[in-house]
N, C-alpha and C positions, 0 to 999 in steps of 0.2 A: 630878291637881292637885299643882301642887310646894309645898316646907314653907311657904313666902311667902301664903300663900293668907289670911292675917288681913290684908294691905292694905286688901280690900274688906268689914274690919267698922270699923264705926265707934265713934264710942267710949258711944252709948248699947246696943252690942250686938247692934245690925241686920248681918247679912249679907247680902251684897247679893250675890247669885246671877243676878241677869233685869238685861240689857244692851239698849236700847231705843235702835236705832242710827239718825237720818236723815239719808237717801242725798242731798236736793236738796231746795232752799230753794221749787222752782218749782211749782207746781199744777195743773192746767187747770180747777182749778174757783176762786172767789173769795168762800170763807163770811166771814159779817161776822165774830163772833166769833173766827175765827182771822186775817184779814189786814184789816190798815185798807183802809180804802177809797181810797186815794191809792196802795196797793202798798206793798210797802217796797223797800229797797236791797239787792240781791241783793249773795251775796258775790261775787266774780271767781274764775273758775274756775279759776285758780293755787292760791285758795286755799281750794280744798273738797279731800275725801279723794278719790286714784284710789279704784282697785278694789283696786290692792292694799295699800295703807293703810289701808282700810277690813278685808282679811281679817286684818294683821297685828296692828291694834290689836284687833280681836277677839278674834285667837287668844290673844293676852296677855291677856285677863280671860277664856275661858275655864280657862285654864292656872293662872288661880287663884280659879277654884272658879264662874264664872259657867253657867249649866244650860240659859239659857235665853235667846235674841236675837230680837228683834224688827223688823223694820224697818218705817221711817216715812217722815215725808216733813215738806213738800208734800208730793205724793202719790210716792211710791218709782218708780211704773212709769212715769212721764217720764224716768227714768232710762233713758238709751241703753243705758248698762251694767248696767242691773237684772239681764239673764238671767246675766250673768259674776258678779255680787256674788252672787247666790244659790248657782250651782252652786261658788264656793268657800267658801261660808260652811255650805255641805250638806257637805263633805266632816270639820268640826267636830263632834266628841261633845257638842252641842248640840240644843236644842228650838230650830226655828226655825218664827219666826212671818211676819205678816206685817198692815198696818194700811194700808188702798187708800180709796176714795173707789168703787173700783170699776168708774168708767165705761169702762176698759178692760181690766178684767179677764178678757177672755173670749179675748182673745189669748195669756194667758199659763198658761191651766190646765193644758197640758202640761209645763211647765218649773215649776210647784206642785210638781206632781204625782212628777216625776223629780227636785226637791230633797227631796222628804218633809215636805212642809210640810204640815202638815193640820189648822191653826187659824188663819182669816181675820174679823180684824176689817175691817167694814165702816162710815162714816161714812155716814148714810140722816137729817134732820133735818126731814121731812115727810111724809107720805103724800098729800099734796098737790102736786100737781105745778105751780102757780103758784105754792104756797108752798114749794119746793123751787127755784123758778128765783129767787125773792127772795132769798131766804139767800144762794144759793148763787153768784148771776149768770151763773147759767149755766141752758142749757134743756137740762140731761140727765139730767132723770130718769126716761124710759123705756128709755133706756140700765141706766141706776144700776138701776133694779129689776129687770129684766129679768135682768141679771148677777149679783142677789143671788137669785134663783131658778136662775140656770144651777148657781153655787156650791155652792147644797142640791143640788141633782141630780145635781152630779160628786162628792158625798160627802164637799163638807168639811164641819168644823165654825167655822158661820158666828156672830158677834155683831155684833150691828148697835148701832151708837151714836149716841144723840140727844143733843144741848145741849139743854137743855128753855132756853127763857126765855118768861117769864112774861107774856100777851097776846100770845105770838106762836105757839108751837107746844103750850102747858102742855095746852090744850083736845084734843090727840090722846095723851093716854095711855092712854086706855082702844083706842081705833081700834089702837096697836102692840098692845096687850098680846095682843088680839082675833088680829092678826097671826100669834102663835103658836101660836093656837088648833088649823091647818091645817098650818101649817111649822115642823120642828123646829130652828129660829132659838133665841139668845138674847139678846133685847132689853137693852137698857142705857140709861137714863136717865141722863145726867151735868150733873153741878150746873154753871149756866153759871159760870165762873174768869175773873177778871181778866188779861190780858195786855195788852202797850203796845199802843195803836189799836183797838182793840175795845170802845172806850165801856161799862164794864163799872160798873155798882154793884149795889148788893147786890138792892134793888127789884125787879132781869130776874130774878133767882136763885129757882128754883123748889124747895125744900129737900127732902129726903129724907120729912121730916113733910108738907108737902104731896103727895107725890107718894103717898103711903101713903094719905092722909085720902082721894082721886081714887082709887085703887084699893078702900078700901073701902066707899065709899058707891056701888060700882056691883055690887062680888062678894060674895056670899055669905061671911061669916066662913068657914067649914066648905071653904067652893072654895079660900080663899087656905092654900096650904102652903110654910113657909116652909123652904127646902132648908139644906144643911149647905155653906158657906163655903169654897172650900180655901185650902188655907194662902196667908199675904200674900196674899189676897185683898182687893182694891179695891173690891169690891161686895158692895153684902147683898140675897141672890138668893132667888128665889120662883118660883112657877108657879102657874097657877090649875089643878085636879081635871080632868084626863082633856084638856089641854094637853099637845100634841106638842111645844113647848119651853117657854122658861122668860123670864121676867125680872128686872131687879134695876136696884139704885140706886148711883151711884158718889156720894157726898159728900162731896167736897173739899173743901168751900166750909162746910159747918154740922158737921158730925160726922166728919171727918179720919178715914184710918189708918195716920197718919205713926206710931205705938207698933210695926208689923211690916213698916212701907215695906222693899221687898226691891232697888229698882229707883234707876238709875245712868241719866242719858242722854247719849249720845254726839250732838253735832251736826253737820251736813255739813259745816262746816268743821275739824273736828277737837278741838273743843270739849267740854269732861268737864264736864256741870252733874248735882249732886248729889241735887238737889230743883229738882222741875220750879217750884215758886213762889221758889226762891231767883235773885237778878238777876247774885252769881257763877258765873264760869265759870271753869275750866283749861283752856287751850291745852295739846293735847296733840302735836298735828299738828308746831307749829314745832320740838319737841328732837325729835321724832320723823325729820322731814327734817333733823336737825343729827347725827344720829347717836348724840344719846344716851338714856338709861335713861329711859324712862317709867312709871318703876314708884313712884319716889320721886312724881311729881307725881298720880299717882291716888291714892296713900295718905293725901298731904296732901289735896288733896279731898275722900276720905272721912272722914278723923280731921274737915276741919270742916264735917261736914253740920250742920245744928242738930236740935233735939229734933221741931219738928214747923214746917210749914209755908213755910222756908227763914224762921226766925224771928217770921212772923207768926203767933204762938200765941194771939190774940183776935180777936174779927170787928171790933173795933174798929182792929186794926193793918191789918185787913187790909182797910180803907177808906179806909188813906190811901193817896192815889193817888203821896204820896212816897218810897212804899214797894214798891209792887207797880207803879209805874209803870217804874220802871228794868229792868222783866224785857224780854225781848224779846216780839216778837208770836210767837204759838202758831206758825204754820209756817215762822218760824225757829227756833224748837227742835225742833220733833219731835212728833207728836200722840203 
């Protein structure tokens, strides 16, 4: 890490270590809550990151002090050049992650495996398979499960993430949790979040408290343990007694934890957004191809992150649709 390395703290004293990079705007799958139903306007392919603008912009925030990358998507492995972005992004004194949909993950376990990757989040948002082709418009979730069992087998460690909304999937909490009863998974409950075209108000939102009140009127107080959090962690985790994994609650949306947010995201177009609910963005991409210094425009991104929520600090800002409507939709930024 060179002396520069305070760029990515900001000025309430977060440092921002975890870089959460996505490779392509495109999916093969179509959940309501991330892409309107009309599609969006993809960017043109002059102006997304190669492969190697994507390792150079990385190497630059690891080089001042980033630990930890991510890639996302749409889904990352529609990426032609997925197997090229990983093995130069393996060759980085970095954690590399990785966030799939899954449904073709089973062609890539060997190129996981030879980047050293060995934390795979997986998007799973039914255990129902009609209610898995609704969401999602797509019929693959004997694919999708099938590959999140191959995943435990080849010995990663898998998290599986659900959108809970309310009347539509809130009724299978207990069926995931059950899930980890047998497979050492860990489930993730995530508060449905407003983005542009995903019809979002507060009403689908399944909150942290409900999701707890569903957990305990089915488990034994004594069964629910609650585990210990690690740092900048986004979720508050738990396992039920003599469970081979674990689950927990992300709440973005009622109980934030914008006070130790660690996390920076980089978009396929070359894009530095601060907070994922903030609707600014940095163009990093265009001085990047002009030849000059990217360093000065990350720090001003980071100097203007706000204190929590990309300024929505009440559930009342964060229902006006004049406010949260200007973000882009979820799979043009990056899950």
């Amino acid at each position: 890490m060179n002396e520069h390395n305070n760029i990515l703290t900001d000025t309430f004293g977060r440092e921002h270590t975890y870089l959460r990079i996505s490779l392509t705007e495109r999916c093969n799958l179509r959940c309501t809550y991330c892409m309107p139903a009309e599609g969006i306007a993809l960017s043109p392919k002059s102006h997304l990151m190669t492969y190697e603008e994507v390792y150079t912009i990385a190497k630059l925030f690891v080089d001042h002090g980033v630990t930890k990358i991510r890639l996302t998507g749409g889904e990352p492995l529609v990426r032609k050049d997925a197997p090229i972005i990983l093995e130069k992004l393996a060759s980085l004194p970095v954690e590399l992650a990785i966030t799939t949909n899954a449904v073709s993950v089973d062609r890539f376990v060997d190129t996981f495996k030879k980047c050293g990757i060995e934390n795979i989040n997986v998007s799973l948002d039914s255990l129902n398979a009609e209610k898995f082709k609704q969401i999602t418009r797509r019929d693959y979730f004997e694919r999708t499960f099938n590959n999140i069992l191959l995943l435990v087998k080849e010995g990663f460690r898998v998290k599986i993430n659900a959108v809970l909304m309310k009347d539509f999937n809130d009724n299978e909490i207990v069926d995931f949790i059950n899930f980890t009863k047998n497979h050492p998974v860990a489930m993730r409950f995530i508060e449905f979040m407003p983005f542009d075209g995903n019809k979002w108000n507060l009403e689908k939102t399944v909150s942290y408290q409900e999701v707890m009140d569903k957990v305990h009127s089915h488990f034994e107080e004594d069964q629910i343990i609650r585990l210990q959090d690690a740092p900048n962690d986004t979720s508050k985790n738990y396992k039920i007694e003599g469970y081979k994994g674990s689950f927990a609650v992300i709440s973005s949306v009622t109980n934030p934890f914008c006070d130790t947010c660690n996390r920076l995201r980089l978009t396929a177009n070359g894009h530095l957004k601060n907070c994922l609910f903030s609707s600014s963005e940095s163009d990093l991409l265009t001085p990047l191809r002009e030849g000059k210094s990217i360093e000065p425009v990350i720090q001003k991104a980071v100097q203007a992150k706000l204190k929590m929520r990309g300024g929505m600090d009440t559930l009342e800002k964060l229902q006006n649709p004049d406010l949260h409507g200007k973000n882009r939709s979820m799979i043009a930024i990056g899950g």
